[in-house]
N, C-alpha and C positions, 0 to 999 in steps of 0.2 A: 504493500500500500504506500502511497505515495501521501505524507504528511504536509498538512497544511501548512505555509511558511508563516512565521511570526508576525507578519505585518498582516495577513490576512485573518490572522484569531481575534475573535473580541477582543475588547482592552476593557478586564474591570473596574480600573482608574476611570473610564470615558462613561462606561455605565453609571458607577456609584456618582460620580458628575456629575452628569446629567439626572440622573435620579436626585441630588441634591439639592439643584438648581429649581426643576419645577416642585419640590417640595416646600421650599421655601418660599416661593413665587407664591404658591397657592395657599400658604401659612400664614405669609404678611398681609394677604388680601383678605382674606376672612376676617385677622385680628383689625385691621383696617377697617372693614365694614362695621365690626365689630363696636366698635370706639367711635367710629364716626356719623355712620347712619343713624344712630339713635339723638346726636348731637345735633346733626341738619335736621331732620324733622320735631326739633326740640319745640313744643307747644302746648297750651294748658289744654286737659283732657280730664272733665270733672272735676274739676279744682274746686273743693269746698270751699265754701266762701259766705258769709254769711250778709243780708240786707233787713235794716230795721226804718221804719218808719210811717207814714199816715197809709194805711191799704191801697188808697187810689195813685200815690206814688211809688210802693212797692211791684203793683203789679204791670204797670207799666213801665218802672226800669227791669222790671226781671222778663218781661218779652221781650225790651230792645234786647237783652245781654243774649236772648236768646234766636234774636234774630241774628244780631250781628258777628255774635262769636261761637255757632250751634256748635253742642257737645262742651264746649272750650270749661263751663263753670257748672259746679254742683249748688245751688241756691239755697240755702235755709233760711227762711223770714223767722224773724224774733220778734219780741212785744217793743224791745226799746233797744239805746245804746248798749246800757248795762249789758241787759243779756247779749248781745251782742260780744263784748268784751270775754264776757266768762266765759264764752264759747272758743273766742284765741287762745286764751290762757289755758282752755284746758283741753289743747290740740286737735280739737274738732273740725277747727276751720282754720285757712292760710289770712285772711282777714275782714273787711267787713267796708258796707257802704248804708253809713249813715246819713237817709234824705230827711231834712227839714225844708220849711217853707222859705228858711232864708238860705239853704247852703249844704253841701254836702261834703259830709266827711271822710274821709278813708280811712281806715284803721288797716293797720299793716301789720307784720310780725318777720320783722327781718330777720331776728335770730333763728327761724325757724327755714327760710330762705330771703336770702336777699331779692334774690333774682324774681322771686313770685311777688314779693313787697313793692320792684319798681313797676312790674305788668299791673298792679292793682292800682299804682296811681295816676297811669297813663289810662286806665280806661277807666278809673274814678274824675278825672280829668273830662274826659270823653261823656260821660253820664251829666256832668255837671254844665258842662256847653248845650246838651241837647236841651235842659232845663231855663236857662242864660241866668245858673247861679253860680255862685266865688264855690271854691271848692279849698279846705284844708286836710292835708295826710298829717294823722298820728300814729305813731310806732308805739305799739302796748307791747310787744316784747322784742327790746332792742337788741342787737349784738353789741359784745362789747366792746370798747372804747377802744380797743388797742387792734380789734379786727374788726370796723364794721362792716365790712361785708360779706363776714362770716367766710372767707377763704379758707382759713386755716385747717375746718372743721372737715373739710371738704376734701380737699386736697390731702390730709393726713391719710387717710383712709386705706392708697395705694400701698405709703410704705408700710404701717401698720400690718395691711393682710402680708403682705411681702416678706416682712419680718418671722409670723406668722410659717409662713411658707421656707422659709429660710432653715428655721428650727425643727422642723418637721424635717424637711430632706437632708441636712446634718447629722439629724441624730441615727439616721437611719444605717450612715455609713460608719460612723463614731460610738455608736454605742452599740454592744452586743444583743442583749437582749431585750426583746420587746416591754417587756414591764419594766424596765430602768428607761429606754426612749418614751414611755408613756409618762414619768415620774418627770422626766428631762422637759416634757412640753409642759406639764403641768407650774412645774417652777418658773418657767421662762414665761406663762400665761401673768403668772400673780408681779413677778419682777418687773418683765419689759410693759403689762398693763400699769403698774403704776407710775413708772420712772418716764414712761410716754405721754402719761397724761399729767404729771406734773410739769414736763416738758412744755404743754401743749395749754396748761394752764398755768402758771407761774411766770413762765419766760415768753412765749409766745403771746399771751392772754386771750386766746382763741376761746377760750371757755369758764363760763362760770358755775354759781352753786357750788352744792359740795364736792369735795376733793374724792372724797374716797368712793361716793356712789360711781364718779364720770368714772374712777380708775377699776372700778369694779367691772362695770360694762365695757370696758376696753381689755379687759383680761378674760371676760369671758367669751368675747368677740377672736381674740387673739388666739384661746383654748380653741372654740368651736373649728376654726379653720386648722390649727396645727391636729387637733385628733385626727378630723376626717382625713389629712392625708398620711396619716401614719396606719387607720384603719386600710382606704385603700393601699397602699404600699405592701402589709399584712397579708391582703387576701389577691393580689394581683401582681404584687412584684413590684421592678422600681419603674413601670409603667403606671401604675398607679400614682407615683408622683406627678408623672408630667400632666395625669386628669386631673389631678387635683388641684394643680398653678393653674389649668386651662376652667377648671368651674370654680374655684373657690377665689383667685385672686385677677385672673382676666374675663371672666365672665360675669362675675360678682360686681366688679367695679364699673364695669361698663353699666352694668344695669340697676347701680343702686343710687343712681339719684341723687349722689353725696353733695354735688357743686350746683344743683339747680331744685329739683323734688322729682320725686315718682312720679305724678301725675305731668310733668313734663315731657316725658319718654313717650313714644310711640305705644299706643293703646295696647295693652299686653305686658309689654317689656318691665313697664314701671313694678308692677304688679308682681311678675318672675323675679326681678332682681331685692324686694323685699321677703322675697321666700328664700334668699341666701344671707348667708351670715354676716357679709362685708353690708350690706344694704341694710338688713335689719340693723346690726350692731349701730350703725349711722344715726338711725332714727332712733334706737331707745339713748343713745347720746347725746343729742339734740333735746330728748323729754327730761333728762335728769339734767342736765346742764341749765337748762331755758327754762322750763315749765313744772318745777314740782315734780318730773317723772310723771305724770300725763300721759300719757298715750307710749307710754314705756313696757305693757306686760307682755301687748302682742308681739313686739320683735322681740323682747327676753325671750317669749316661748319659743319663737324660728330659733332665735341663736342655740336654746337649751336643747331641740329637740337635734341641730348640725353635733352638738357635743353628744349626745347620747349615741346618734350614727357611728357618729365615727369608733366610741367605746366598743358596739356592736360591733362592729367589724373587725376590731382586734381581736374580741370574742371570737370571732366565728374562723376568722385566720386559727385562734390558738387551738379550737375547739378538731379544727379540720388534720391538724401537724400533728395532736395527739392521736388520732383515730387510725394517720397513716404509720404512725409508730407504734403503734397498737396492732397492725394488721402486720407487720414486718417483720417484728419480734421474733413469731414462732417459724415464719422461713429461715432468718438468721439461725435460729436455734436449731432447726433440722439441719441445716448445711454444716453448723459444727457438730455432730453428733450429739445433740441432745443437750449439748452445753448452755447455760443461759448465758442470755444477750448479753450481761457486761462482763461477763467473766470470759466472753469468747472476744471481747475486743482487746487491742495494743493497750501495752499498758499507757502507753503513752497518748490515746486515745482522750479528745472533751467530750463531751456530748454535746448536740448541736442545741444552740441557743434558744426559747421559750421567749 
């Protein structure tokens, strides 16, 4: 037979190449869409919102709002201001459009987003022209002084799960066995949760209220994401890290509404990305920071229910490694005549990790 000469053989260099090339081409564009189509069609979509005033003014700015901006506001009529107010405060509503006969006011809640506080006083503006009354915006729950436009809060969130993500895929290659990397996330949960959010409070002054609640909800935001990927990791290998940066810390982030609100994101998305822990953890920090912890149970319980997942999964990783050593035992034992398993291995033999 006449062998093929070298220049005519594939070159697994030009394959893995090429296969590297459109891998990443079709990797960047997804993450690309990923991050950026939810930002271009960034628009209010039910945005609670609360209107108080005389009936015959109420129902008439609440069909222009829903002429002019259908879908865009979730409306709730109140008796008065008051109620109105205790409705921001206690995370019901992004803010509120007080009609009287001389003037309309806007009530805002910037600490809770900036970005939905300047939409509310551009179309509080808008409300207040169709009427040809003077219109003033009040902020009932302000950011603080040192970030008002609430950046900090927003923007942390990346490195945070990252950190998160960091410590998880460390401990996997650094520490041996799985109940010391579970121990390993849990201490790094409670440390880098507080030392972050004193960070984040103290220096930065991106947030207020108490210390130790905000630092709590950042360690358990912090937990949530380092278990599950140490769960996946468990039961799928070191492939289960890379689902886990791709759901918990780049799909998370995209869709958790940290730098604008959920109901910003395209119809859906808002929604998905508060059923992750980076999105939830956001919002119950924003309630204990700004609001008394208001509207703080329901993301605790997403964050609570990503920490319990991922515990399960180590479970079921440990549950699975003992059933196959369990099954293996009595072959090992037959093939050394009848010898049991640890007396038939080197002495020099560890047993593999747990």
């Amino acid at each position: 037979m006449t062998s093929i000469p070298p220049h005519h053989a594939a070159n697994p260099d030009a394959r893995r190449g090429v296969g590297l090339v459109l891998a990443l081409a079709i990797g960047l564009s997804a993450l690309l869409a990923l991050f950026a189509w939810p930002a271009v069609h960034s628009a209010p979509r039910d945005l609670p919102i609360v209107l108080s005033g005389p009936p015959a003014a109420t129902t008439g700015v609440k069909t222009a709002l829903e002429q002019q901006h259908p879908g865009a506001f979730d409306v709730i009529v109140v008796t008065d201001e008051a109620a109105a107010i205790q409705r921001i405060t206690d995370h019901d509503a992004y803010g509120a459009f007080v009609v009287t006969a001389h003037n309309v006011e806007v009530l805002t809640a910037s600490a809770r987003s900036a970005t939905v506080a300047q939409l509310l006083g551009q179309t509080g503006a808008t409300i207040a022209g169709a009427h040809r009354l003077p219109t003033t915006t009040r902020d009932v729950v302000p950011a603080p002084a040192d970030d008002p436009r609430g950046v900090g809060i927003g923007v942390s969130m990346l490195p945070i799960a990252m950190g998160a993500v960091i410590c998880a895929a460390a401990s996997t290659f650094l520490i041996r066995t799985r109940r010391d990397r579970t121990l390993v996330a849990a201490g790094f949960a409670i440390v880098g949760g507080f030392a972050m959010t004193a960070l984040l409070q103290f220096w930065l002054g991106t947030l207020d209220g108490n210390y130790v609640a905000n630092a709590c909800v950042v360690a358990f935001g912090v937990g949530a994401v380092s278990m599950t990927i140490l769960g996946l990791e468990s039961l799928i290998g070191p492939a289960g890290i890379g689902v886990g940066v791709l759901l918990m810390m780049l799909t998370g982030n995209a869709l958790s509404g940290a730098t604008t609100a959920p109901e910003m994101l395209p119809t859906g998305w808002g929604t998905a990305g508060q059923l992750l822990p980076v999105g939830a953890a956001n919002t119950a920090l924003r309630s204990t920071a700004f609001f008394d912890g208001h509207g703080a149970v329901r993301p605790l319980i997403v964050v609570g229910c990503w920490l319990l997942i991922g515990l399960a999964l180590q479970f079921a990783a440990y549950l699975r490694r003992r059933a196959t050593d369990d099954t293996a035992a009595p072959v090992d034992a037959e093939a050394t005549g009848g010898a049991p398993h640890h007396l038939s291995q080197h002495p020099g033999h560890q047993p593999s990790a747990v």
